[in-house]
mmCIF file of the N, C-alpha and C atoms, coordinates in Angstrom:
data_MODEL
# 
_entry.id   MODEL 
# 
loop_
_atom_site.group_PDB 
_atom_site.id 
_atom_site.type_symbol 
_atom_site.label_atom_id 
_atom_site.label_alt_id 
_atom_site.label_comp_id 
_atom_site.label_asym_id 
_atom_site.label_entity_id 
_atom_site.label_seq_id 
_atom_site.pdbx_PDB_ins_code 
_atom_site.Cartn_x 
_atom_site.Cartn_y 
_atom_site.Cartn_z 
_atom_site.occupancy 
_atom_site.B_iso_or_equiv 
_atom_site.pdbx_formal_charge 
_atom_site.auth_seq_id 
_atom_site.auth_comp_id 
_atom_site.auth_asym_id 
_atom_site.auth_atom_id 
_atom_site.pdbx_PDB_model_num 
ATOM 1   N N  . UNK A 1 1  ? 15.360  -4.757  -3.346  1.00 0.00 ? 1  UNK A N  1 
ATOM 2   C CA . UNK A 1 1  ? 14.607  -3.611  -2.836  1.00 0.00 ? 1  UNK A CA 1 
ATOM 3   C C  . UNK A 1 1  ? 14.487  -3.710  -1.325  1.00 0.00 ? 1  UNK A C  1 
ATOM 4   N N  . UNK A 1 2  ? 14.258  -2.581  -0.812  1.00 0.00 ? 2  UNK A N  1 
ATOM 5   C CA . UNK A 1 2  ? 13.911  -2.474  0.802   1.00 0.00 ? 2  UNK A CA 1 
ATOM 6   C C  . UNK A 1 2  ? 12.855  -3.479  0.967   1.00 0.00 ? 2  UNK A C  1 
ATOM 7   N N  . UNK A 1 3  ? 12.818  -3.740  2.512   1.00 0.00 ? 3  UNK A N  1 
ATOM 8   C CA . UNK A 1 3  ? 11.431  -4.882  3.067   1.00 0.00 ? 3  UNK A CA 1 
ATOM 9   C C  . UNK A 1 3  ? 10.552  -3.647  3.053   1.00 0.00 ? 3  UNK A C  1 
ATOM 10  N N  . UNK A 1 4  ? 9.302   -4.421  3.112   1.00 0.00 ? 4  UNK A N  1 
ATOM 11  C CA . UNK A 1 4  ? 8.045   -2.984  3.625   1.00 0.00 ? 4  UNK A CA 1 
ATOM 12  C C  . UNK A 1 4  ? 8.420   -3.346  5.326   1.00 0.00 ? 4  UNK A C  1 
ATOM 13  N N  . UNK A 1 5  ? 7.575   -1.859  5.284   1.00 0.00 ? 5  UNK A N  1 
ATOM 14  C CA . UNK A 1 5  ? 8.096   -1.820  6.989   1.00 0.00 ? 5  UNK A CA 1 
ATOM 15  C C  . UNK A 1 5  ? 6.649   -2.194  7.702   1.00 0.00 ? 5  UNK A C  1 
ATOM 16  N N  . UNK A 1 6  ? 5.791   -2.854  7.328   1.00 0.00 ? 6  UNK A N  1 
ATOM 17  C CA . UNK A 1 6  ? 5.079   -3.295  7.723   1.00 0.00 ? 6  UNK A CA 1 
ATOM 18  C C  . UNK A 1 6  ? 4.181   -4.764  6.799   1.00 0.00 ? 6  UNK A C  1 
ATOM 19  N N  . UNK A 1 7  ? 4.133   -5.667  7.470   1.00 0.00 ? 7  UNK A N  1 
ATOM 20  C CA . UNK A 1 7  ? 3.747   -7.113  6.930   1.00 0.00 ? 7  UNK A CA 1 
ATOM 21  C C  . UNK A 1 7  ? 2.452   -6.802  6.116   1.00 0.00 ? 7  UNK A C  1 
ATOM 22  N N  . UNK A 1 8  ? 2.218   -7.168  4.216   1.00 0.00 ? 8  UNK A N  1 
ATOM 23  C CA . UNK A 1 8  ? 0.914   -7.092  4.135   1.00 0.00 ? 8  UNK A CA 1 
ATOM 24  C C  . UNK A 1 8  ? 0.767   -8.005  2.947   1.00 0.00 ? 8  UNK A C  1 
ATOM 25  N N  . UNK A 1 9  ? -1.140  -8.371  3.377   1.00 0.00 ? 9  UNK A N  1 
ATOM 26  C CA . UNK A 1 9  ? -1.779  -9.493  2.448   1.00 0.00 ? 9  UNK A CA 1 
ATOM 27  C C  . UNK A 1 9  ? -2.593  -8.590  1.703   1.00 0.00 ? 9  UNK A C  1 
ATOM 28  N N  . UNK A 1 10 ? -2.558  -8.926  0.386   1.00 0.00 ? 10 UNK A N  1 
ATOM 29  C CA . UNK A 1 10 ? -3.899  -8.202  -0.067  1.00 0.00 ? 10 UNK A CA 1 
ATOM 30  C C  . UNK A 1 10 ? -3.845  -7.045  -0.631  1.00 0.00 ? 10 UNK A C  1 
ATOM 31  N N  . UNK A 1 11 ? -2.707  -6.510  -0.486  1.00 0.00 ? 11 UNK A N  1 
ATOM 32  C CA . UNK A 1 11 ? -2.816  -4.947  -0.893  1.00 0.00 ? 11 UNK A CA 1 
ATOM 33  C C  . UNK A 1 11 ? -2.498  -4.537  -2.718  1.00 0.00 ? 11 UNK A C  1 
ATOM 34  N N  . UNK A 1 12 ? -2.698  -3.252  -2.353  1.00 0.00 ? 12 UNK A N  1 
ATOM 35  C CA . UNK A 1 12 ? -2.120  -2.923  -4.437  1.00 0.00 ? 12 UNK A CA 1 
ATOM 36  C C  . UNK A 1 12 ? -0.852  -2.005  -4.578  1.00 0.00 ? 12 UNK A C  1 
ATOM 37  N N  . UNK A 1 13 ? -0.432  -2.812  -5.623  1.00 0.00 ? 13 UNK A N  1 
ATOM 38  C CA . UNK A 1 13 ? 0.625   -1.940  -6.011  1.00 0.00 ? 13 UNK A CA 1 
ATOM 39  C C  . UNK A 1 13 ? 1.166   -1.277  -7.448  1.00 0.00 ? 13 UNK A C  1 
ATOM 40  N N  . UNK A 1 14 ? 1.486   -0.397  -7.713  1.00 0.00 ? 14 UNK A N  1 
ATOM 41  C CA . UNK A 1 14 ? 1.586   0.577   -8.837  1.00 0.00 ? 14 UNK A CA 1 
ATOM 42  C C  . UNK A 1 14 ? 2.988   0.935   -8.963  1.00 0.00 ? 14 UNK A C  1 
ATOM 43  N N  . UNK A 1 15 ? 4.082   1.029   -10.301 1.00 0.00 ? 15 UNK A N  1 
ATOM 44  C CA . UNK A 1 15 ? 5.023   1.416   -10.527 1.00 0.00 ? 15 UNK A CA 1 
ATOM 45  C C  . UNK A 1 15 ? 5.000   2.851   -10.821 1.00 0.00 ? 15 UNK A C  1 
ATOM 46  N N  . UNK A 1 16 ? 5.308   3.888   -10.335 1.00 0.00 ? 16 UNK A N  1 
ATOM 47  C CA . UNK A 1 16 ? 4.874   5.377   -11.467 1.00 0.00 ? 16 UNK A CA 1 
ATOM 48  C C  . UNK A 1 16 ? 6.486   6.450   -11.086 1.00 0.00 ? 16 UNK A C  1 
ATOM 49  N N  . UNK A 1 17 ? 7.004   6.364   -12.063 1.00 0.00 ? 17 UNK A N  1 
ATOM 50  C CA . UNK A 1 17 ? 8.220   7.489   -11.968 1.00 0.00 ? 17 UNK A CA 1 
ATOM 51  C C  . UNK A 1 17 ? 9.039   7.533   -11.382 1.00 0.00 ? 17 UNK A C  1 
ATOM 52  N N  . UNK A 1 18 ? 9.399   5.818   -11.205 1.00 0.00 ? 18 UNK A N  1 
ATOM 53  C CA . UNK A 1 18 ? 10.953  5.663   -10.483 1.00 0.00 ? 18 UNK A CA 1 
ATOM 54  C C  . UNK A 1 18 ? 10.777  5.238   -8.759  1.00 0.00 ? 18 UNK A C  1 
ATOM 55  N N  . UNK A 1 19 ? 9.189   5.101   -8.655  1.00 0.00 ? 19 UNK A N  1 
ATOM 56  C CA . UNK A 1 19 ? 8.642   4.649   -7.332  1.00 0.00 ? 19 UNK A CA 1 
ATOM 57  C C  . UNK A 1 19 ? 7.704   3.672   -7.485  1.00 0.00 ? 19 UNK A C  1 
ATOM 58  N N  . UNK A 1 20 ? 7.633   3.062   -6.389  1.00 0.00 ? 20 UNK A N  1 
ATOM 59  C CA . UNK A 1 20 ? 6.571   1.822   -6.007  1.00 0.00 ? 20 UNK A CA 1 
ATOM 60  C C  . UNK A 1 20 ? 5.422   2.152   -5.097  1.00 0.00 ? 20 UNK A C  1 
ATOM 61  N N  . UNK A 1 21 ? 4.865   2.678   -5.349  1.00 0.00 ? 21 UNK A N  1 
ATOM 62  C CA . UNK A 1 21 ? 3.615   2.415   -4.111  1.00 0.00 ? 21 UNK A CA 1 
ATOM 63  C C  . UNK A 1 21 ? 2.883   1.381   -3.632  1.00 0.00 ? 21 UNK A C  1 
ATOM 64  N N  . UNK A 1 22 ? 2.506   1.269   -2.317  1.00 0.00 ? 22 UNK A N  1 
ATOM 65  C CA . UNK A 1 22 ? 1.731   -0.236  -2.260  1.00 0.00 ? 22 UNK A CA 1 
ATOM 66  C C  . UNK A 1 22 ? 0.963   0.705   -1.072  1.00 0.00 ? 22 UNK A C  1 
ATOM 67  N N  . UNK A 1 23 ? -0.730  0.220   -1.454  1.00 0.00 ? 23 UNK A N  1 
ATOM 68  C CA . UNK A 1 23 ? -1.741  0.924   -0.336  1.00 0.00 ? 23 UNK A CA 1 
ATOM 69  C C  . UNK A 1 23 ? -2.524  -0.294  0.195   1.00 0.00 ? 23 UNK A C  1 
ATOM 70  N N  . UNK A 1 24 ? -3.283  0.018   1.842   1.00 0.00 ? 24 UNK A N  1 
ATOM 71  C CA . UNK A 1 24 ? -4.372  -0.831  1.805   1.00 0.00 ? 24 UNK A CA 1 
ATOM 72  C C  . UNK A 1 24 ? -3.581  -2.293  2.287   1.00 0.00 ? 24 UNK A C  1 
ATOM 73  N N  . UNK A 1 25 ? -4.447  -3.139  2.283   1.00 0.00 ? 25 UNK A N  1 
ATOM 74  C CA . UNK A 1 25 ? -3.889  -4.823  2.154   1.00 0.00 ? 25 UNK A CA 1 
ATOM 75  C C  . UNK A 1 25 ? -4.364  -4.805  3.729   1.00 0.00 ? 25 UNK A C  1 
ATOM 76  N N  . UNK A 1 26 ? -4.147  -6.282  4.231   1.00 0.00 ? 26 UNK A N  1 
ATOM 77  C CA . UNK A 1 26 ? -4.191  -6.220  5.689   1.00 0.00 ? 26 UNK A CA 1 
ATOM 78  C C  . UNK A 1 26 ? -3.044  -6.976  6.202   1.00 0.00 ? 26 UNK A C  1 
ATOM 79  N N  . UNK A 1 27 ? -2.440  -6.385  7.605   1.00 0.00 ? 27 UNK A N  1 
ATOM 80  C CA . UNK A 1 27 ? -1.707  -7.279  8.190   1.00 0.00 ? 27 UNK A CA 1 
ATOM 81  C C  . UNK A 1 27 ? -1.701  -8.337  8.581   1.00 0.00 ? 27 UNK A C  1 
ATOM 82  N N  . UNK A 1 28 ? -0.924  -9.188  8.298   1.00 0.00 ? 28 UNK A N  1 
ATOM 83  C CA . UNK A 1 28 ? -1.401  -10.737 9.006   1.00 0.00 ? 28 UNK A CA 1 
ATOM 84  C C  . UNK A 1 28 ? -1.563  -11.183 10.026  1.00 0.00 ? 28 UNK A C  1 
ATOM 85  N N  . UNK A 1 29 ? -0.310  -10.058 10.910  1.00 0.00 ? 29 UNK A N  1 
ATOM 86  C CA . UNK A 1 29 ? -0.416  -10.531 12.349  1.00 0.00 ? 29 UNK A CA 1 
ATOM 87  C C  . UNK A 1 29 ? -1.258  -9.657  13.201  1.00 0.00 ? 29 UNK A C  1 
ATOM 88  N N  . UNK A 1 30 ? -2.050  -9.049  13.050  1.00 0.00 ? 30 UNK A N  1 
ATOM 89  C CA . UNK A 1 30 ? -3.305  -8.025  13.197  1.00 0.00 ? 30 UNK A CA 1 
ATOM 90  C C  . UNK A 1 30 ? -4.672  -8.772  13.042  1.00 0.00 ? 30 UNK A C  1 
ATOM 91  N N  . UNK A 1 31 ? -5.396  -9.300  14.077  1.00 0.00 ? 31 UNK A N  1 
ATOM 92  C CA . UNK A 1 31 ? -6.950  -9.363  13.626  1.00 0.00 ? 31 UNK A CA 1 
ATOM 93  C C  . UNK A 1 31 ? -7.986  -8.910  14.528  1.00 0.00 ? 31 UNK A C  1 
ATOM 94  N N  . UNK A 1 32 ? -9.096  -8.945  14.357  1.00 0.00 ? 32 UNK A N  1 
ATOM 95  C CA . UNK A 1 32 ? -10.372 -8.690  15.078  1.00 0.00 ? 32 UNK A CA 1 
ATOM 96  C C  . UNK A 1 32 ? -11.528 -9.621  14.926  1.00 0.00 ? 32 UNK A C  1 
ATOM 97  N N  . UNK A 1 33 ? -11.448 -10.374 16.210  1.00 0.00 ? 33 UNK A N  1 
ATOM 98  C CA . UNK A 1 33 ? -12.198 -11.474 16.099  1.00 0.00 ? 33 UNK A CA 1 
ATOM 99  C C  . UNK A 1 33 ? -12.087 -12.903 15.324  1.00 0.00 ? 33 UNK A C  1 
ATOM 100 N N  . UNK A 1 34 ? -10.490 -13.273 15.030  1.00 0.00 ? 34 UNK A N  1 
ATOM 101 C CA . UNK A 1 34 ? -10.527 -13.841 14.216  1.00 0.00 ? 34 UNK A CA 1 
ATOM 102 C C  . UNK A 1 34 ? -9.850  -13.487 12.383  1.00 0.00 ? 34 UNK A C  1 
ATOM 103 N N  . UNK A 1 35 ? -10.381 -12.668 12.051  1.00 0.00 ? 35 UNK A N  1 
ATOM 104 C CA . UNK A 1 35 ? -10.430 -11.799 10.740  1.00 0.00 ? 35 UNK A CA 1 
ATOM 105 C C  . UNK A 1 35 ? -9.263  -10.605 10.707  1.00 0.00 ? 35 UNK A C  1 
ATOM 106 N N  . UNK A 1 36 ? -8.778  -10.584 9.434   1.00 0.00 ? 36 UNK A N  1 
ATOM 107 C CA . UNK A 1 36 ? -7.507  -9.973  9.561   1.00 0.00 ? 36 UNK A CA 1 
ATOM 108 C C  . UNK A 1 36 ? -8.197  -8.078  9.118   1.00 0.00 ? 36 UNK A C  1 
ATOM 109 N N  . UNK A 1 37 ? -7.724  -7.288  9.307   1.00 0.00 ? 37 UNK A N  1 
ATOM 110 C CA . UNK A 1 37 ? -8.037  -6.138  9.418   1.00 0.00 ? 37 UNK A CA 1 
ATOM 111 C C  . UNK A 1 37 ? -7.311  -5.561  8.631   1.00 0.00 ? 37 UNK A C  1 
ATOM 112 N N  . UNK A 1 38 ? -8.213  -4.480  7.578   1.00 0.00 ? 38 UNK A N  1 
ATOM 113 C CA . UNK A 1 38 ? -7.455  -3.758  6.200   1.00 0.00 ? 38 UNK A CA 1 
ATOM 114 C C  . UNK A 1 38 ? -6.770  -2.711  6.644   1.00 0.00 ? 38 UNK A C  1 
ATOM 115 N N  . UNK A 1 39 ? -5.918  -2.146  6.230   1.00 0.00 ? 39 UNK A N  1 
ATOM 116 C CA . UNK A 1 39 ? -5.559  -0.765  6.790   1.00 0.00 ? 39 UNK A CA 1 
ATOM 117 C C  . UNK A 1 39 ? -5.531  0.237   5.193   1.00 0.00 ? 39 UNK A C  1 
ATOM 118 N N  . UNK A 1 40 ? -5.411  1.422   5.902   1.00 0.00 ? 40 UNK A N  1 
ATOM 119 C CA . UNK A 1 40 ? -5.382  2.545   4.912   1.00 0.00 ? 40 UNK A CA 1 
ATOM 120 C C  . UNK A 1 40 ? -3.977  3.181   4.640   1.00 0.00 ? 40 UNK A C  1 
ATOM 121 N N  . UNK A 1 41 ? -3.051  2.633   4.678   1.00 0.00 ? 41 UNK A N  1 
ATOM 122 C CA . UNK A 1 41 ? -1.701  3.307   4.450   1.00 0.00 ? 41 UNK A CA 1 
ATOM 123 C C  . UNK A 1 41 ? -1.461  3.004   3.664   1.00 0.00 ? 41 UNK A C  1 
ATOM 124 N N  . UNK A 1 42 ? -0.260  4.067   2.851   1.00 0.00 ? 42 UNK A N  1 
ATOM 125 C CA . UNK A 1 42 ? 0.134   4.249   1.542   1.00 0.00 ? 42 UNK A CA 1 
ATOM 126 C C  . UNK A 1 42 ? 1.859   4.255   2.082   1.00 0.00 ? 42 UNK A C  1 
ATOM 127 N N  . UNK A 1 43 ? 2.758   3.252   1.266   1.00 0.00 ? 43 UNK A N  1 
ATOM 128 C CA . UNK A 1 43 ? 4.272   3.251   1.290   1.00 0.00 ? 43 UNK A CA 1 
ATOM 129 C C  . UNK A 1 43 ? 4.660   3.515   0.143   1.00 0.00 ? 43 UNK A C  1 
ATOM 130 N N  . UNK A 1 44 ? 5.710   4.616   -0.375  1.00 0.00 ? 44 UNK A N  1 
ATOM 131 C CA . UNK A 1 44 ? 6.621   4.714   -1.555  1.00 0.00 ? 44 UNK A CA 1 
ATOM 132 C C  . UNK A 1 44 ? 7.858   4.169   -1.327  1.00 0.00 ? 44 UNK A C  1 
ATOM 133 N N  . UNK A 1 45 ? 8.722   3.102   -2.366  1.00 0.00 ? 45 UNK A N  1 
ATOM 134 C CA . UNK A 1 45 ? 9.838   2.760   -2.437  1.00 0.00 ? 45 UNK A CA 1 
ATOM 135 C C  . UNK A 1 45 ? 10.283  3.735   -3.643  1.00 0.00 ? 45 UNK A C  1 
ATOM 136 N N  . UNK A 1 46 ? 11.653  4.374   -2.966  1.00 0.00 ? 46 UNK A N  1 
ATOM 137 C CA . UNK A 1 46 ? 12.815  4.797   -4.099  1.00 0.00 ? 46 UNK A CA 1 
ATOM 138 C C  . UNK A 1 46 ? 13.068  3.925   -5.029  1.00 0.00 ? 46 UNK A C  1 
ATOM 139 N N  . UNK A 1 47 ? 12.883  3.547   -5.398  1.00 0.00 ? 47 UNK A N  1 
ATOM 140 C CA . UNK A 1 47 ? 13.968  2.178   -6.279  1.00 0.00 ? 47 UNK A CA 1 
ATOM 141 C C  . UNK A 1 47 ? 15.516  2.462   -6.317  1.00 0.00 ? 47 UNK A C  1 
ATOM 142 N N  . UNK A 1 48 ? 15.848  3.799   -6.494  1.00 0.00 ? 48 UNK A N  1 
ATOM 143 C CA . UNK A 1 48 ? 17.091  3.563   -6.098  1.00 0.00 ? 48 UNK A CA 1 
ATOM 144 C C  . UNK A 1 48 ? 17.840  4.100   -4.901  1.00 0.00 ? 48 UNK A C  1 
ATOM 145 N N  . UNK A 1 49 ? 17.208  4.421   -3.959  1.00 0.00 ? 49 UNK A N  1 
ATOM 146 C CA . UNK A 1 49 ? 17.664  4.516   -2.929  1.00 0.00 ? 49 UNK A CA 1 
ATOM 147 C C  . UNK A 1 49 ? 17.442  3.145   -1.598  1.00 0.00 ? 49 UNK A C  1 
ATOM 148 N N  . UNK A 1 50 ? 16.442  2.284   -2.577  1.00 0.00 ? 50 UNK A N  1 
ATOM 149 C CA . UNK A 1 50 ? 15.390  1.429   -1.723  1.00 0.00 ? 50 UNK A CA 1 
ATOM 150 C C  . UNK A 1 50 ? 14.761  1.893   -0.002  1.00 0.00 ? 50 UNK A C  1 
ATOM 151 N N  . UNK A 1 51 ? 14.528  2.896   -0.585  1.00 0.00 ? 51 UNK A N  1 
ATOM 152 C CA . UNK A 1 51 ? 13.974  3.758   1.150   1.00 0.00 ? 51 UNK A CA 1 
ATOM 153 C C  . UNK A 1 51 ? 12.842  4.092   1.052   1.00 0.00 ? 51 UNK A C  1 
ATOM 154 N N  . UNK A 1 52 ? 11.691  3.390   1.662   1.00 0.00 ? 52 UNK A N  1 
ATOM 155 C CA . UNK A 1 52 ? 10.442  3.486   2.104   1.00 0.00 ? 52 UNK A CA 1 
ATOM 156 C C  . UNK A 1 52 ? 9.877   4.502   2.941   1.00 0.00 ? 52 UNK A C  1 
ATOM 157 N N  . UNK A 1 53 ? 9.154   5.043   2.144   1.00 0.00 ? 53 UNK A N  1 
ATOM 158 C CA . UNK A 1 53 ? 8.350   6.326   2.760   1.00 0.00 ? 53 UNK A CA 1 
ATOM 159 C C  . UNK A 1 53 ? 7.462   6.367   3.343   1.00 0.00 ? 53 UNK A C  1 
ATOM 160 N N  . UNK A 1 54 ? 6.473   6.302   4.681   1.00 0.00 ? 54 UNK A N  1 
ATOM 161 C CA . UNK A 1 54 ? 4.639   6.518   4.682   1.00 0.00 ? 54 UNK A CA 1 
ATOM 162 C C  . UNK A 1 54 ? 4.430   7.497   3.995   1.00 0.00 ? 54 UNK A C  1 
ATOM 163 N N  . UNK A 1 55 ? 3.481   7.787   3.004   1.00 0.00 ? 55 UNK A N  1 
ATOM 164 C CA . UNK A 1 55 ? 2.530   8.417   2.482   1.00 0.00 ? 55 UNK A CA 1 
ATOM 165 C C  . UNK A 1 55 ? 1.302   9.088   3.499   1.00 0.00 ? 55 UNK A C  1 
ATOM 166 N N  . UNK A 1 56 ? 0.829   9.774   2.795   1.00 0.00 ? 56 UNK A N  1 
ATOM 167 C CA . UNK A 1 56 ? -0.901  10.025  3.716   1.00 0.00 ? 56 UNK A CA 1 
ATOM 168 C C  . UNK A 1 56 ? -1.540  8.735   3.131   1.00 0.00 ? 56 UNK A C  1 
ATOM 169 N N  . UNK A 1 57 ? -2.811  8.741   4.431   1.00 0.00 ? 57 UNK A N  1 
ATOM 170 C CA . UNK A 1 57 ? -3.421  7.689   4.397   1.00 0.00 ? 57 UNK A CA 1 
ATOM 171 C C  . UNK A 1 57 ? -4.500  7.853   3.191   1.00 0.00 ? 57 UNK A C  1 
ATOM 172 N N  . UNK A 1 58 ? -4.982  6.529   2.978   1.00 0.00 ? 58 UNK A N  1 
ATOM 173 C CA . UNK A 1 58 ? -6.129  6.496   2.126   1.00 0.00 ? 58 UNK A CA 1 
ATOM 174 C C  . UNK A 1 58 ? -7.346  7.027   3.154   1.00 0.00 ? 58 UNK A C  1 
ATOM 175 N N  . UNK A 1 59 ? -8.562  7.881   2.555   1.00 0.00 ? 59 UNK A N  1 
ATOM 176 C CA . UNK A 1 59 ? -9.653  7.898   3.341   1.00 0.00 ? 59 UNK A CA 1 
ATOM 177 C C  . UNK A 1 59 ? -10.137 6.687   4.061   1.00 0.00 ? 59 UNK A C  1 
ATOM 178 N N  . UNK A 1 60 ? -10.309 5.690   3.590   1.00 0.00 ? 60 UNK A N  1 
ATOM 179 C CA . UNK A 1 60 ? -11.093 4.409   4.674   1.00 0.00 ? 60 UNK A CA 1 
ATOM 180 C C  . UNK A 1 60 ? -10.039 3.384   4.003   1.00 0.00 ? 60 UNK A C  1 
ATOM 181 N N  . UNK A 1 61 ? -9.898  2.227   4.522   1.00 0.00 ? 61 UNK A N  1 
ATOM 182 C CA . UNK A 1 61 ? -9.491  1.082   4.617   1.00 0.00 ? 61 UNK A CA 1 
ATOM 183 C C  . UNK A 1 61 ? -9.670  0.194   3.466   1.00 0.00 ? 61 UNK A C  1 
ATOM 184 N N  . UNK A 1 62 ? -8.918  -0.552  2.278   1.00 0.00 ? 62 UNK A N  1 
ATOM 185 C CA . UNK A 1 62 ? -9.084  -1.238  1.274   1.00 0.00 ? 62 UNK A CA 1 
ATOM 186 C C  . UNK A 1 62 ? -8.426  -2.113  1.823   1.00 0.00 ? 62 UNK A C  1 
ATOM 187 N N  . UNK A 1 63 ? -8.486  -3.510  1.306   1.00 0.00 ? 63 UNK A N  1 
ATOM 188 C CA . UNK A 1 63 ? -8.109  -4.527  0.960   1.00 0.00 ? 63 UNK A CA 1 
ATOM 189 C C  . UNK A 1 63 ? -8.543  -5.305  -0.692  1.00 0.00 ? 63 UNK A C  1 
ATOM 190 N N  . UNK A 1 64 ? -7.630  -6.232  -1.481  1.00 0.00 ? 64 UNK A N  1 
ATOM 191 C CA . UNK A 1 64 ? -8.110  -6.864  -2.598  1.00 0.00 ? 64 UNK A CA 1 
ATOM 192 C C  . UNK A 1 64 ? -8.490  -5.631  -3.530  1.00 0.00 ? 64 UNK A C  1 
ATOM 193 N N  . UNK A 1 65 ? -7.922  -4.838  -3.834  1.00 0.00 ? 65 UNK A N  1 
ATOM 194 C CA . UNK A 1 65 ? -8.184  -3.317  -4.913  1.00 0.00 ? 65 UNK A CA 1 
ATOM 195 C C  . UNK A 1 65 ? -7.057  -3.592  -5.730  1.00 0.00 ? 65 UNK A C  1 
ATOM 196 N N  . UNK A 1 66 ? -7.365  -2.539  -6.595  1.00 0.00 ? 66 UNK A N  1 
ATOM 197 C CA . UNK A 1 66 ? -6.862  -2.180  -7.372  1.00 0.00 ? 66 UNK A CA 1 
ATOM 198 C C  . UNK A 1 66 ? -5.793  -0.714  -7.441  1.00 0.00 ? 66 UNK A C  1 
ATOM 199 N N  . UNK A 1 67 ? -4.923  -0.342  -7.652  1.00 0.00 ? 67 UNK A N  1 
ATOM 200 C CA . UNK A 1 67 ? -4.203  0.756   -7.775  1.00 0.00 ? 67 UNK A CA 1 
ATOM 201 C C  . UNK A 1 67 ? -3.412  0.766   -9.341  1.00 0.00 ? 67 UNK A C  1 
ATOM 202 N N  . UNK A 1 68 ? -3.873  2.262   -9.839  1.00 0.00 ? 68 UNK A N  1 
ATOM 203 C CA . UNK A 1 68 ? -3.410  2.556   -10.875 1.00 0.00 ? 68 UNK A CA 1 
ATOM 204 C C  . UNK A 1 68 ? -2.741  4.264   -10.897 1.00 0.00 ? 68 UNK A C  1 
ATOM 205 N N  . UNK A 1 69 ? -1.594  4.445   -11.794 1.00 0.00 ? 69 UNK A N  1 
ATOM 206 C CA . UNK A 1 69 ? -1.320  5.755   -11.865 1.00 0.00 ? 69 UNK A CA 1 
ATOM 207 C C  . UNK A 1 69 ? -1.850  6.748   -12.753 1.00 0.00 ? 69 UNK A C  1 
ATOM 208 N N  . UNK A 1 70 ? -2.409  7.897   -12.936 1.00 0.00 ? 70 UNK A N  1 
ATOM 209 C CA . UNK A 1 70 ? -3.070  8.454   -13.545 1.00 0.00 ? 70 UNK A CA 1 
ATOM 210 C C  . UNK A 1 70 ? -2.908  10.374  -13.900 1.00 0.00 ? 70 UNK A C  1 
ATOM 211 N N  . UNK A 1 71 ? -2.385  10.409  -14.572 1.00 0.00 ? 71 UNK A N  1 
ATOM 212 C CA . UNK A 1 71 ? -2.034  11.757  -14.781 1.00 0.00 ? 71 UNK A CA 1 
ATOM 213 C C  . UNK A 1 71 ? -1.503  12.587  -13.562 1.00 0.00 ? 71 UNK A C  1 
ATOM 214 N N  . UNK A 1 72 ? -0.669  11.714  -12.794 1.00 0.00 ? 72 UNK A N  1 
ATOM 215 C CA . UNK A 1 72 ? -0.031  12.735  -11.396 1.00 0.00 ? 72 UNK A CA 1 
ATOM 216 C C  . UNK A 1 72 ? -0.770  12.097  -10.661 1.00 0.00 ? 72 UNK A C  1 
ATOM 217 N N  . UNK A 1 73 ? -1.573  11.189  -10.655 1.00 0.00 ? 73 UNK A N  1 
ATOM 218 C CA . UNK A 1 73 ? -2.318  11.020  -9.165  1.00 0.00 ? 73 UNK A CA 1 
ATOM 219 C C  . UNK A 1 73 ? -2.510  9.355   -9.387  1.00 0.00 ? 73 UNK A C  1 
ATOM 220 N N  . UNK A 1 74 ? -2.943  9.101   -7.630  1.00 0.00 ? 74 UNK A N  1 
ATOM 221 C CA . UNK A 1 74 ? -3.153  7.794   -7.501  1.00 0.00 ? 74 UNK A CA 1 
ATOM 222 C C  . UNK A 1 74 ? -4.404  7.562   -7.590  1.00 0.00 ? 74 UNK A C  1 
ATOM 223 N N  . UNK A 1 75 ? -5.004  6.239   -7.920  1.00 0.00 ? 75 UNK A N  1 
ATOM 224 C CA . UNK A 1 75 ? -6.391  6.046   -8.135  1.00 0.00 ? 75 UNK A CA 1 
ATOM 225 C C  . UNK A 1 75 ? -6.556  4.431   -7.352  1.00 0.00 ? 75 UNK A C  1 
ATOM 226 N N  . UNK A 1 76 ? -7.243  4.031   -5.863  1.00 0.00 ? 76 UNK A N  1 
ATOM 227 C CA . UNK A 1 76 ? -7.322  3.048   -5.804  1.00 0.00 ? 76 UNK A CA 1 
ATOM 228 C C  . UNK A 1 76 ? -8.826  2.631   -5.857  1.00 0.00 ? 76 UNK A C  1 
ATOM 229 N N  . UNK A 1 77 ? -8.977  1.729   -6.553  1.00 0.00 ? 77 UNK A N  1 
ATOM 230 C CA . UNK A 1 77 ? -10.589 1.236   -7.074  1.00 0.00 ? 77 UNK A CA 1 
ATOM 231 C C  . UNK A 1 77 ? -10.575 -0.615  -6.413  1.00 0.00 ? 77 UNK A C  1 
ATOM 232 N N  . UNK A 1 78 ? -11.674 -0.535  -5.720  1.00 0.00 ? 78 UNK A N  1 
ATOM 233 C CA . UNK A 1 78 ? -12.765 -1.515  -4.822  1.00 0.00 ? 78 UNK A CA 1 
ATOM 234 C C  . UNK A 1 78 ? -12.512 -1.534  -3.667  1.00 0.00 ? 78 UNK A C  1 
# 
């Protein structure tokens, strides 16, 4: 599969309809004060094209969640 196009710890990821999503997580080489910083972006992999998409962002910033697929939609919980 494609690399993500951006480095991440922590984040969630969901298989749904021939795509990968991965939201959230924090970068490693990113901190504040010490402490690594969550972000709110959402990436889709083709699986068979292996070509990574940005998504829209999540409203606020997750790290350590959960992501599940749900009748057409994404659901990320904590």
């Amino acid at each position: 599969f494609g690399v993500l196009p951006e480095p991440r710890n922590y984040h969630a990821a969901v298989y749904y309809r021939e795509h990968i999503y991965v939201t959230g997580g924090c970068d490693p080489d990113k901190r504040n004060c010490g402490e690594m910083v969550a972000t709110n972006t959402t990436y889709c992999l083709n699986i068979h094209s292996s070509e990574w998409i940005q998504k829209s962002e999540m409203l606020c910033t997750r790290s350590h969640h959960g992501l599940v697929a749900f009748q057409g939609k994404l659901y990320a919980i904590g």
